[in-house]
N, C-alpha and C positions, 0 to 999 in steps of 0.2 A: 579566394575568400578575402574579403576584406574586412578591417582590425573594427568594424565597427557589426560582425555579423556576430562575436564573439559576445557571449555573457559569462558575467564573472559576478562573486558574492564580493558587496563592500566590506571588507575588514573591522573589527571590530577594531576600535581604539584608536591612537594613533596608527597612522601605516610610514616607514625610511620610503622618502621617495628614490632611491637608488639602489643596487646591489653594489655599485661601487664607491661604498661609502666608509672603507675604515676610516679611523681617527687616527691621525696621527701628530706626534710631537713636534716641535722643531728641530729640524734636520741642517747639515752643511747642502744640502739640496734644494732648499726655497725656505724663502723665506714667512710662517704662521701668521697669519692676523693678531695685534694686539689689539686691547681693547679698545673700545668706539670714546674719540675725542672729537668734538666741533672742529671744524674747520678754520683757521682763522688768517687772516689775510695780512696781518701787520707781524712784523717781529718784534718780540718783545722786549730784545734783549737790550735794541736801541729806544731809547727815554727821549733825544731830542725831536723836538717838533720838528723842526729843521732837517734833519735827516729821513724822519718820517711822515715826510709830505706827502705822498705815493704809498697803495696799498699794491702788492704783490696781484701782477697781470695772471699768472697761472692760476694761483691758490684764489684769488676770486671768480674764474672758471669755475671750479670746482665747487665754490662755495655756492654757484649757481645752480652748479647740478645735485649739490646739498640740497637745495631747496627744492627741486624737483622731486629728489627720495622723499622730502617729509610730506609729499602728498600720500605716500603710500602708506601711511599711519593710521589709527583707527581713530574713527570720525571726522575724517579729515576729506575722503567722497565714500559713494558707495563700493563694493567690496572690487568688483571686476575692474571699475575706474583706479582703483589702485594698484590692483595687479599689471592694470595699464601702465598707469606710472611708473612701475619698477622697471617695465621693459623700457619704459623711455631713457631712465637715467641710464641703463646699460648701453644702449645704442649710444647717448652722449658718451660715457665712459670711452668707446669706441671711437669717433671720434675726436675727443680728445686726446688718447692714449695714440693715435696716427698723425695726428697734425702738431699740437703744441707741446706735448711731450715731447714727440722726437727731434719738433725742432730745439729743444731746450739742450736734447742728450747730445745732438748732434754741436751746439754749439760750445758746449765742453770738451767734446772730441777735437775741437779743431782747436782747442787751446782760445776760448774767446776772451779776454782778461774785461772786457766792459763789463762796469757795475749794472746789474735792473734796476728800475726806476725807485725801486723801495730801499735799495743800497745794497743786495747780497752780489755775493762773484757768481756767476753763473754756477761752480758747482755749490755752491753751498744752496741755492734755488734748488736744484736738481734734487739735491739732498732735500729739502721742505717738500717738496712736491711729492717724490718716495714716499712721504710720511702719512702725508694728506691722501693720497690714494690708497694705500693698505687700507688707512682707517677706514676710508668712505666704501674699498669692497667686503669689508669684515661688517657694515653697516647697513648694507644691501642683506646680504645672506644673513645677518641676524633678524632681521623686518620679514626674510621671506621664511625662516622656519619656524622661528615663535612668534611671528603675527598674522601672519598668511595664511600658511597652511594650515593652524588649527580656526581660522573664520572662516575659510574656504572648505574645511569640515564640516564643520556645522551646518555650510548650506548646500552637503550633498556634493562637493566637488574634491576628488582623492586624486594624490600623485601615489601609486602602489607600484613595490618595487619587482620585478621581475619573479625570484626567487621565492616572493609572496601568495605567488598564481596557486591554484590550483595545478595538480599535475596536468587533468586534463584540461586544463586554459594552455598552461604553458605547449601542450603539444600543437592545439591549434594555435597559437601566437608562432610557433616555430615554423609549422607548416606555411603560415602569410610570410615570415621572413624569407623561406627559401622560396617562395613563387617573386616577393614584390623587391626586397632588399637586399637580397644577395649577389642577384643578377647586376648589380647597380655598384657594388662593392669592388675595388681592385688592393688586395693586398699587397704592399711594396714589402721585402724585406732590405736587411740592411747586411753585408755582407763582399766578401774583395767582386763577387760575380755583378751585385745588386748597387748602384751608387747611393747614397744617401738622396732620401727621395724631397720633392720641391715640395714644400708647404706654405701652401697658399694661406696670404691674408684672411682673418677672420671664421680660418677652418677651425672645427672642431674633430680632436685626432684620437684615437685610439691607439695610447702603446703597448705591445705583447712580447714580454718575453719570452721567448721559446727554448725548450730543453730538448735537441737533439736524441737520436738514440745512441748515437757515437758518444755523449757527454758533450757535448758542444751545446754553449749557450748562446742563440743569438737576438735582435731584435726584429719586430713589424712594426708597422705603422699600417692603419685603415683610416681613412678619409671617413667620418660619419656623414655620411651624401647630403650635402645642401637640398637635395632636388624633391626629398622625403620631408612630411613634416616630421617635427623634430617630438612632438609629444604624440603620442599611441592611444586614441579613443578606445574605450571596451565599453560598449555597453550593459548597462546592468540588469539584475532583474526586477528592478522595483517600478510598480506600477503610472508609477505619474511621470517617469521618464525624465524626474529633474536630479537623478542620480549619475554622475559621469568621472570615469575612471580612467587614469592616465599611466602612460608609461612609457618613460625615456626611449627615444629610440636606441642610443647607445646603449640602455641597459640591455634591453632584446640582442642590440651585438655581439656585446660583452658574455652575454650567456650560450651563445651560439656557435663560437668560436672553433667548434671541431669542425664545422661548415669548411672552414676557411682553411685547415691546419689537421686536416686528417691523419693520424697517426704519430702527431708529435705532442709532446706534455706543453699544455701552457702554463708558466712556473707564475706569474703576476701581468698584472690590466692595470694599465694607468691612461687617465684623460688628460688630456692638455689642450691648451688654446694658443695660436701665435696672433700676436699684432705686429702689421710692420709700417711701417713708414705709407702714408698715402698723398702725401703732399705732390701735387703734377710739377715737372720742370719744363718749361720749353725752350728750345734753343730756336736762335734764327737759320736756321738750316729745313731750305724742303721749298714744295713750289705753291704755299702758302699756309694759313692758320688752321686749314682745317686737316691738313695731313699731318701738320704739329702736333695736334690734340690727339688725333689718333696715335701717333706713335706715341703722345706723354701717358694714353692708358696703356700701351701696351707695356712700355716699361713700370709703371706704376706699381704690374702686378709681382714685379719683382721687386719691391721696395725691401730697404733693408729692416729686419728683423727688429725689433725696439721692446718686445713685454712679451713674456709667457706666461700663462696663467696654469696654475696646475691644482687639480681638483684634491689630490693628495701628493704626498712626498714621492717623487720616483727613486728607482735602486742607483745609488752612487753611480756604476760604470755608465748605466743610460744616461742619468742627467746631466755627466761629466760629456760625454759624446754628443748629445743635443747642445746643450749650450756651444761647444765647440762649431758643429757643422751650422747653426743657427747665428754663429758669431753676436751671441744676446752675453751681458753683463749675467754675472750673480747675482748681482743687487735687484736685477731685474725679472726675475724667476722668481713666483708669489705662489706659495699654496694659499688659495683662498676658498676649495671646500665647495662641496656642490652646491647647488646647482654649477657648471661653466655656462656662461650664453643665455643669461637672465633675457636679453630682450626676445631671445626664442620663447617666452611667455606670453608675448604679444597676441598670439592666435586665441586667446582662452577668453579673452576681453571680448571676441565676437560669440559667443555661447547666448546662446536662445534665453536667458534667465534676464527679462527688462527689472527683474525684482532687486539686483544685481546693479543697473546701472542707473546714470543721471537720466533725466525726463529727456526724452528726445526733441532736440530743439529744433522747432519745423521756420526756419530763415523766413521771416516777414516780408511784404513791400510796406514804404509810405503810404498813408494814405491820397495823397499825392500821386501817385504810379498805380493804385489799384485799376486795371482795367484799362490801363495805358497803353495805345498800340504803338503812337506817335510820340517817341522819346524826341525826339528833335526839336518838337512843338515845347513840351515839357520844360527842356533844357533853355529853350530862348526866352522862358520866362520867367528864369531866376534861376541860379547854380544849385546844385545837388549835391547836398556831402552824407554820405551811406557809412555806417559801421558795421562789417562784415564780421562773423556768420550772423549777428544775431537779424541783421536786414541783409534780406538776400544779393547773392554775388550773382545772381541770373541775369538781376536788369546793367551788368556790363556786359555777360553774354547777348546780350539782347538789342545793346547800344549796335554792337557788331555785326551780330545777323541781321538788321534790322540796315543797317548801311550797306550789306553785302548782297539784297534783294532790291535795295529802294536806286530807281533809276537814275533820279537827281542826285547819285551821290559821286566822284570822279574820281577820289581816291582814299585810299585807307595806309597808313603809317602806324606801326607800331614796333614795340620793344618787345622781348622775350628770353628772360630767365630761367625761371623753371617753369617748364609747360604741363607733364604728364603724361603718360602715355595714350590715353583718350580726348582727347582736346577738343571739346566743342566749339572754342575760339578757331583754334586752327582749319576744324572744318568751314566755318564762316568765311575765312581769310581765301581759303581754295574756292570756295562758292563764288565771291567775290571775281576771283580772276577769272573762272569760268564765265562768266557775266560780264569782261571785258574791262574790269574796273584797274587802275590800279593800284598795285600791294607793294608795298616795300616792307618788308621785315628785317630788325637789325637783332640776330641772333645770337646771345652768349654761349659760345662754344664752353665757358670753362666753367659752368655754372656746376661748382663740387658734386660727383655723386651721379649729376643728370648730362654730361660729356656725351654718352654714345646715344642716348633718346635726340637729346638736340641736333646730333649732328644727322640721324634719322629725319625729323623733320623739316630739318633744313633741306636735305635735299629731295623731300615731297614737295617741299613748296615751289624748287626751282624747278621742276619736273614741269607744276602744274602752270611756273608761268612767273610766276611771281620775282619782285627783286628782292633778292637777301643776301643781306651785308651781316658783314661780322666785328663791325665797331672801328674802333679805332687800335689799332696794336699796341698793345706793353698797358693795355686798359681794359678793365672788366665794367661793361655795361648793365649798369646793376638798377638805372632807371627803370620807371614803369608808367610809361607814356602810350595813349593811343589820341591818335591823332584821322579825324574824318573831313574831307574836303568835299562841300554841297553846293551841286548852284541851286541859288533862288531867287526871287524874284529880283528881290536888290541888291543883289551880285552873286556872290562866292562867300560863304561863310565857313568857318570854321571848327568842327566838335572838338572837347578836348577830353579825356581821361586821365587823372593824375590818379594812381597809387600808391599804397606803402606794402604792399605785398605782391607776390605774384599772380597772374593771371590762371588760377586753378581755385575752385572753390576748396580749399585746404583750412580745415576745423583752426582757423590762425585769426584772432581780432586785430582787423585791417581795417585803414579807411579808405573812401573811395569817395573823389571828386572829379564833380561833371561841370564842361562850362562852356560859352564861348561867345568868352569877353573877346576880342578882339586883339588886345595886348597880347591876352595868353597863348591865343593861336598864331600868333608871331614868331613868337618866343619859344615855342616846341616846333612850329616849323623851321626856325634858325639851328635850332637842335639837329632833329634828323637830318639838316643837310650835311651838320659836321661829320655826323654818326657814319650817313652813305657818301659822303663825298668827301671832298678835302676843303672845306669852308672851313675859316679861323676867328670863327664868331668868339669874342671873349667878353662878350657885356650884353645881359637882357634885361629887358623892361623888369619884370616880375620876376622871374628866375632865379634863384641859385643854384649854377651848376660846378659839379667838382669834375675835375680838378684845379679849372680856372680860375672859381672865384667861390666858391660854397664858404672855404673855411674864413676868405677873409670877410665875407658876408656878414658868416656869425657872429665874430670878434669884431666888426666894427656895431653891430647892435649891443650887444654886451656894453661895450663903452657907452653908445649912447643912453642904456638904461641908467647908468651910473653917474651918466650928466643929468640925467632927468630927475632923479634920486636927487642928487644934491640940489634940483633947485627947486623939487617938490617934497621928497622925500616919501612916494608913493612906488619906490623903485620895486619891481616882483619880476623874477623870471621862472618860467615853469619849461621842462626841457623832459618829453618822454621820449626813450631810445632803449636801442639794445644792449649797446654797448657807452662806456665815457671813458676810455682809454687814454685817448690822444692830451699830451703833456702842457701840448699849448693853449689847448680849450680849458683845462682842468687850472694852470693857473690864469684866466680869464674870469673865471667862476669866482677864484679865491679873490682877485684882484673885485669882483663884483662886490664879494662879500664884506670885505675889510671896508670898502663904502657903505657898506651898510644895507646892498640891496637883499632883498627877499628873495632866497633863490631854493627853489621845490626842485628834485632831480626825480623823475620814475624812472629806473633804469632798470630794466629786466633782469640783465645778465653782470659782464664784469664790471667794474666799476673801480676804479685806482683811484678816484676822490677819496680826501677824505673826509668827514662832513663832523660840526660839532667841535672844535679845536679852534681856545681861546686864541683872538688876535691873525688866526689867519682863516678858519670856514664856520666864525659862529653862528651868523645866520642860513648857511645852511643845512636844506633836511634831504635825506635819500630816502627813496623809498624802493622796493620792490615787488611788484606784483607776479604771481606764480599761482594759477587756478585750473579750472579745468580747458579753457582756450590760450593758448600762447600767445601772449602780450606780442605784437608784431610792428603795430604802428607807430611811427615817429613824428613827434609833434614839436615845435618851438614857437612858444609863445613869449610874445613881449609886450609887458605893460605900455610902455611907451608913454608917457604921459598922459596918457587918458585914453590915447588914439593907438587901442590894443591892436597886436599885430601878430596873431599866428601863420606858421608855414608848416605843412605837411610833405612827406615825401618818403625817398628810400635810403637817407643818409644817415647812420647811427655816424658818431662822434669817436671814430676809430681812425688811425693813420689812413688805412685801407682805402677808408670811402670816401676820407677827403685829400687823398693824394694820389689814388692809384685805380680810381674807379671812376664813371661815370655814373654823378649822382646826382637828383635833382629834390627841390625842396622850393614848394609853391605856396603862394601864399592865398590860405582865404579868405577874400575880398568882400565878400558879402557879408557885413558887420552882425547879422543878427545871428549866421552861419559859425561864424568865428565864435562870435558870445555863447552860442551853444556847445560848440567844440570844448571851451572852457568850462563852463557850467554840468555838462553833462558824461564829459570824460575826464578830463584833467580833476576840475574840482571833487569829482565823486569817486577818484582812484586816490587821489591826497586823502579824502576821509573815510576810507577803509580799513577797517580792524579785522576782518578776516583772513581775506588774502595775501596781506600787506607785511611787509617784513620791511623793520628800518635799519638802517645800517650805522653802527654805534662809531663811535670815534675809534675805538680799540679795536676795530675790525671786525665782529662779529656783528651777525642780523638778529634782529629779537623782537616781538610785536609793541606793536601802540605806547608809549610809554607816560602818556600825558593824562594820565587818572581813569577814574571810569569815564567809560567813552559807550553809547548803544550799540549794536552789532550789526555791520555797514559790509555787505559783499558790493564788490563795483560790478562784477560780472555776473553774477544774479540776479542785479536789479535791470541788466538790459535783455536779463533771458525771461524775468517774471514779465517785465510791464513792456506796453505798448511802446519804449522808449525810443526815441529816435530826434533829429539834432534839426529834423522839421517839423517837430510842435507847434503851436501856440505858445509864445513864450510866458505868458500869464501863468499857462500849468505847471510850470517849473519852475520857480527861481533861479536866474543861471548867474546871482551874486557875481557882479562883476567888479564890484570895489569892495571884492571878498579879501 
């Protein structure tokens, strides 16, 4: 039987989405949610400029994925798009709680007396960071039970708690437990016979106390099976079938439990969640990169222990024995109250109700490309710059299959980050070799997360023929280059693809240019020779590549804005990225500023500028956009004296990408391309009042602040209209001495 043969009546009123939901107080056992405060990125206690030059690297994470929860507010998308959202920030929480948390915990551990950038000791951060995370999970689970769940009522969609059912629902909901989840279950106890059992990253656990018949009290632990969904359909009996009713799988557990423990008293049921540590280490040890990677996941999945999350208070002797065998801090043991594993709500955002979601946006071509068979022809008559999703990511699949069929083509080069587990690129690429062509692929093995899929197709590709290289060592290839070599009549030409995203059609607003200029194809062919060979190429035409030269690139433009500035005084820098971390770009910006230039920042995510602070960043402005596509592309535009000069690519303004990555950042050449870049992206995310969140001198984000302003979505206006950066520039004003 399956959980969806089942009917059940919807509940009158509200319905507890749990059975294990007591309430409880604050215990020596974890620490209760206090109430919900903003997040703020500066400390307050320090007054001088000087000291607070630099806003806090962690707590503006956070304040990122702030911005992500306030999607999930009402009128802020439709109902499902925001249930969406809530799963997203929890998987960030995740995330974050494995990589920059625990490097912060772990640098306390080791005694690190270095000040952060904003001036705190490492623990006194660690201590902010504590603070800012309670709040932001007490701020989660307040949005999903008094804003969620009763809109989610309303339109027919229930979390009903176990105990709730009818008798006879609950006997059939029992009977599908013992056929589908039971079998799947292995109880560990804990006991001198039984060792304390290995709890895996990201599980969610069931603890049981058990009451002997001897008087003997001892623990379990049950894995709640990843391999189950985690929410339990019932369908109902109302006729239009838009009635849909859910229930925890752990609560079905949790009610079940003589299944498991026949003939002994279960005294208390508590939930719990571990985070551990997921950051890979490699050492130089093993007979190359790819047996490295493999061992750093296998170890990974033992990382140490760093956050427990506990749905209620557990009994003193357990949660003295867990923290122990867990070797996790106190401090780090949170009752934060059900739901645990918010982004397990991800699945309910696919539910049949389009009444529920945004317009489904069907990815356009140019009118340029309509009906195009011959990209090639296309391409040699002027460069192409695309903004992905809302203009399809097909016509790069298409650049590829399209070389991978066409006779005159002799070889195909490309990078590859995150692929996907279906990859139509990739099948192109195998096509290609079958067809005698050839493929070099330069494959990041350490691409977070996507490790053992990479390392899957990497070795399909070598199977089918292909050369695949794995970069350069102690460097993460985080470029997004394709490169196609053609004969034609007047020689050998060269196709080029620059991106800012990866090669997956992934719901992410990316750009994507096509070209081939001559230079350009030089210049990424000097590239991948470094990639697959040992070429010491350190200087390109067009190019800016990190490590060699990206960051000094930026900061001698910067300067030169500020020469141009003083001898026109038309100085403007506009800079969208994900991240502006890095100390020596941020005082480059200030050093811009105090000349006096005009400097726009879009920064998605952290940002340790600080912007608005007389005498050192008056003239500049941050901004952050956060909507329903993920701001992904990186753009650097430079006034220049008249003679604007944007560059696009994969380089956010983090130490990462300009010291310890292979990044590249191109520039486009085609003036009326670039004037629309500006005009149509950059200018129209500057004058957004919706999506837009500016970032105040005192650290906090807040909307529009310059009077009444009319109501400006930048991402709605490339999903309503025909928009695209090959117009007619007549249709558009692209205000370039804006």
């Amino acid at each position: 039987m399956s959980p969806s043969d089942l009917r059940v009546e919807v509940p009158a009123g509200p319905v507890r989405e749990s059975s294990l939901d007591p309430r409880s107080e604050v215990s020596v056992r974890g620490h209760v949610m206090e109430d919900s405060v903003e997040i703020v990125a500066v400390d307050k206690r320090l007054v001088s400029t000087e000291e607070q030059r630099y806003f806090s690297r962690e707590l503006s994470m956070l304040q990122f994925h702030e911005r992500v929860l306030n999607q999930t507010r009402r009128g802020a998308h439709p109902l499902l798009e925001r249930l969406k959202f809530l799963a997203i920030s929890d998987a960030n929480l995740d995330e974050f709680l494995s990589i920059q948390f625990s490097l912060l915990l772990g640098n306390v551990e080791v005694g690190d007396t270095t000040l952060t950038p904003d001036g705190n000791t490492q623990t006194e951060q660690l201590r902010r960071v504590r603070g800012a995370l309670k709040r932001f999970m007490q701020e989660q689970r307040r949005i999903f039970h008094q804003e969620l769940i009763p809109d989610l009522a309303e339109a027919g969609i229930h979390f009903c708690a176990y105990r709730d059912l009818t008798p006879a629902h609950q006997d059939e909901l029992r009977q599908w437990f013992l056929n589908e989840v039971f079998p799947v279950c292995t109880p560990l106890a804990v006991d001198p016979a039984h060792p304390f059992p290995f709890i895996s990253n990201l599980s969610l656990n069931l603890g049981i106390v058990l009451w002997e018949s001897h008087g003997d009290v001892s623990f379990a632990r049950i894995k709640v099976p990843a391999v189950l969904p985690r929410l339990v359909r019932i369908t109902t009996a109302t006729a239009d079938g838009r009635e849909a009713v859910f229930v925890w799988l752990e609560d079905i557990m949790a009610n079940n439990l003589d299944a498991f423990f026949p003939g002994v008293d279960v005294r208390d049921i508590f939930l719990f969640r571990l985070i551990r540590d997921a950051e890979m280490e490699l050492t130089e040890v093993g007979p190359g990169l790819r047996e490295m990677v493999q061992a750093g996941i296998r170890r990974r999945r033992f990382g140490e222990a760093v956050y427990v999350q506990l749905e209620r208070e557990m009994p003193e002797t357990v949660a003295q024995e867990l923290m122990a065998r867990l070797d996790v801090y106190p401090e780090d043991v949170y009752v934060v109250g059900p739901p645990l594993g918010l982004k397990d709500l991800a699945p309910l955002a696919d539910l049949d109700r389009p009444d529920l979601k945004d317009p489904v946006l069907l990815p356009r071509r140019p009118i340029a490309l309509i009906g195009v068979k011959d990209l090639f022809a296309v391409i040699r008559h002027g460069d192409i710059l695309l903004q992905h999703p809302y203009e399809s990511f097909s016509v790069v699949l298409d650049l590829i299959a399209q070389a991978a069929e066409d006779p005159d083509v002799l070889a195909i080069k490309q990078t590859l980050y995150r692929i996907g587990r279906a990859s139509p690129l990739v099948q192109s690429l195998l096509e290609a070799v079958d067809r005698g062509k050839q493929v070099a692929v330069v494959l990041e093995l350490q691409a977070r997360g996507d490790e053992e899929n990479n390392i899957d197709w990497g070795q399909t590709l070598e199977r089918a023929g292909a050369h695949v290289s794995f970069g350069v060592f102690g460097l993460k290839t985080h470029a997004k280059l394709s490169l196609v070599v053609r004969r034609e009549p007047d020689g050998l030409r060269r196709y080029v693809h620059v991106g800012t995203g990866n090669y997956s059609a992934a719901p992410y607003a990316d750009l994507s240019l096509f070209t081939c200029r001559p230079t350009v194809g030089a210049d990424v062919t000097a590239l991948f020779n470094v990639l697959t060979g040992r070429s010491r190429q350190d200087r390109y035409e067009h190019m800016l590549v990190a490590p060699l030269y990206l960051r000094q690139g930026i900061l001698e433009r910067i300067r030169r804005e500020i020469q141009h500035h003083r001898l026109h005084g038309d100085g403007h820098l506009i800079f969208k990225t994900n991240a502006l971390v890095d100390l020596e770009m941020i005082e480059a910006l200030y050093e811009a500023s105090a000349a006096g230039v005009r400097v726009d920042l879009i920064v998605r995510g952290m940002c340790c500028l600080r912007p608005g602070v007389a005498s050192l960043s008056e003239t500049i402005r941050v901004t952050s956009i956060v909507g329903r596509f993920l701001e992904h592309s990186r753009v650097y535009y430079f006034q220049n004296g008249g003679h604007a000069e944007a560059l696009i690519g994969s380089a956010d303004l983090m130490e990462r990408n300009l010291d310890r990555r292979v990044e590249v950042l191109v520039p486009v050449l085609d003036g009326e391309l670039a004037g629309a870049l500006k005009g149509r992206l950059l200018d129209l995310q500057l004058d957004d009042t919706v999506r837009a969140a500016q970032l105040r001198s005192d650290g906090t984000y807040g909307g529009r602040i310059d009077g009444e302003v009319p109501r400006a979505d930048a991402q709605l206006a490339w999903t309503a209209a025909d928009m695209t950066f090959m117009w007619d520039p007549h249709r558009l004003p692209l205000r370039l001495d804006r």
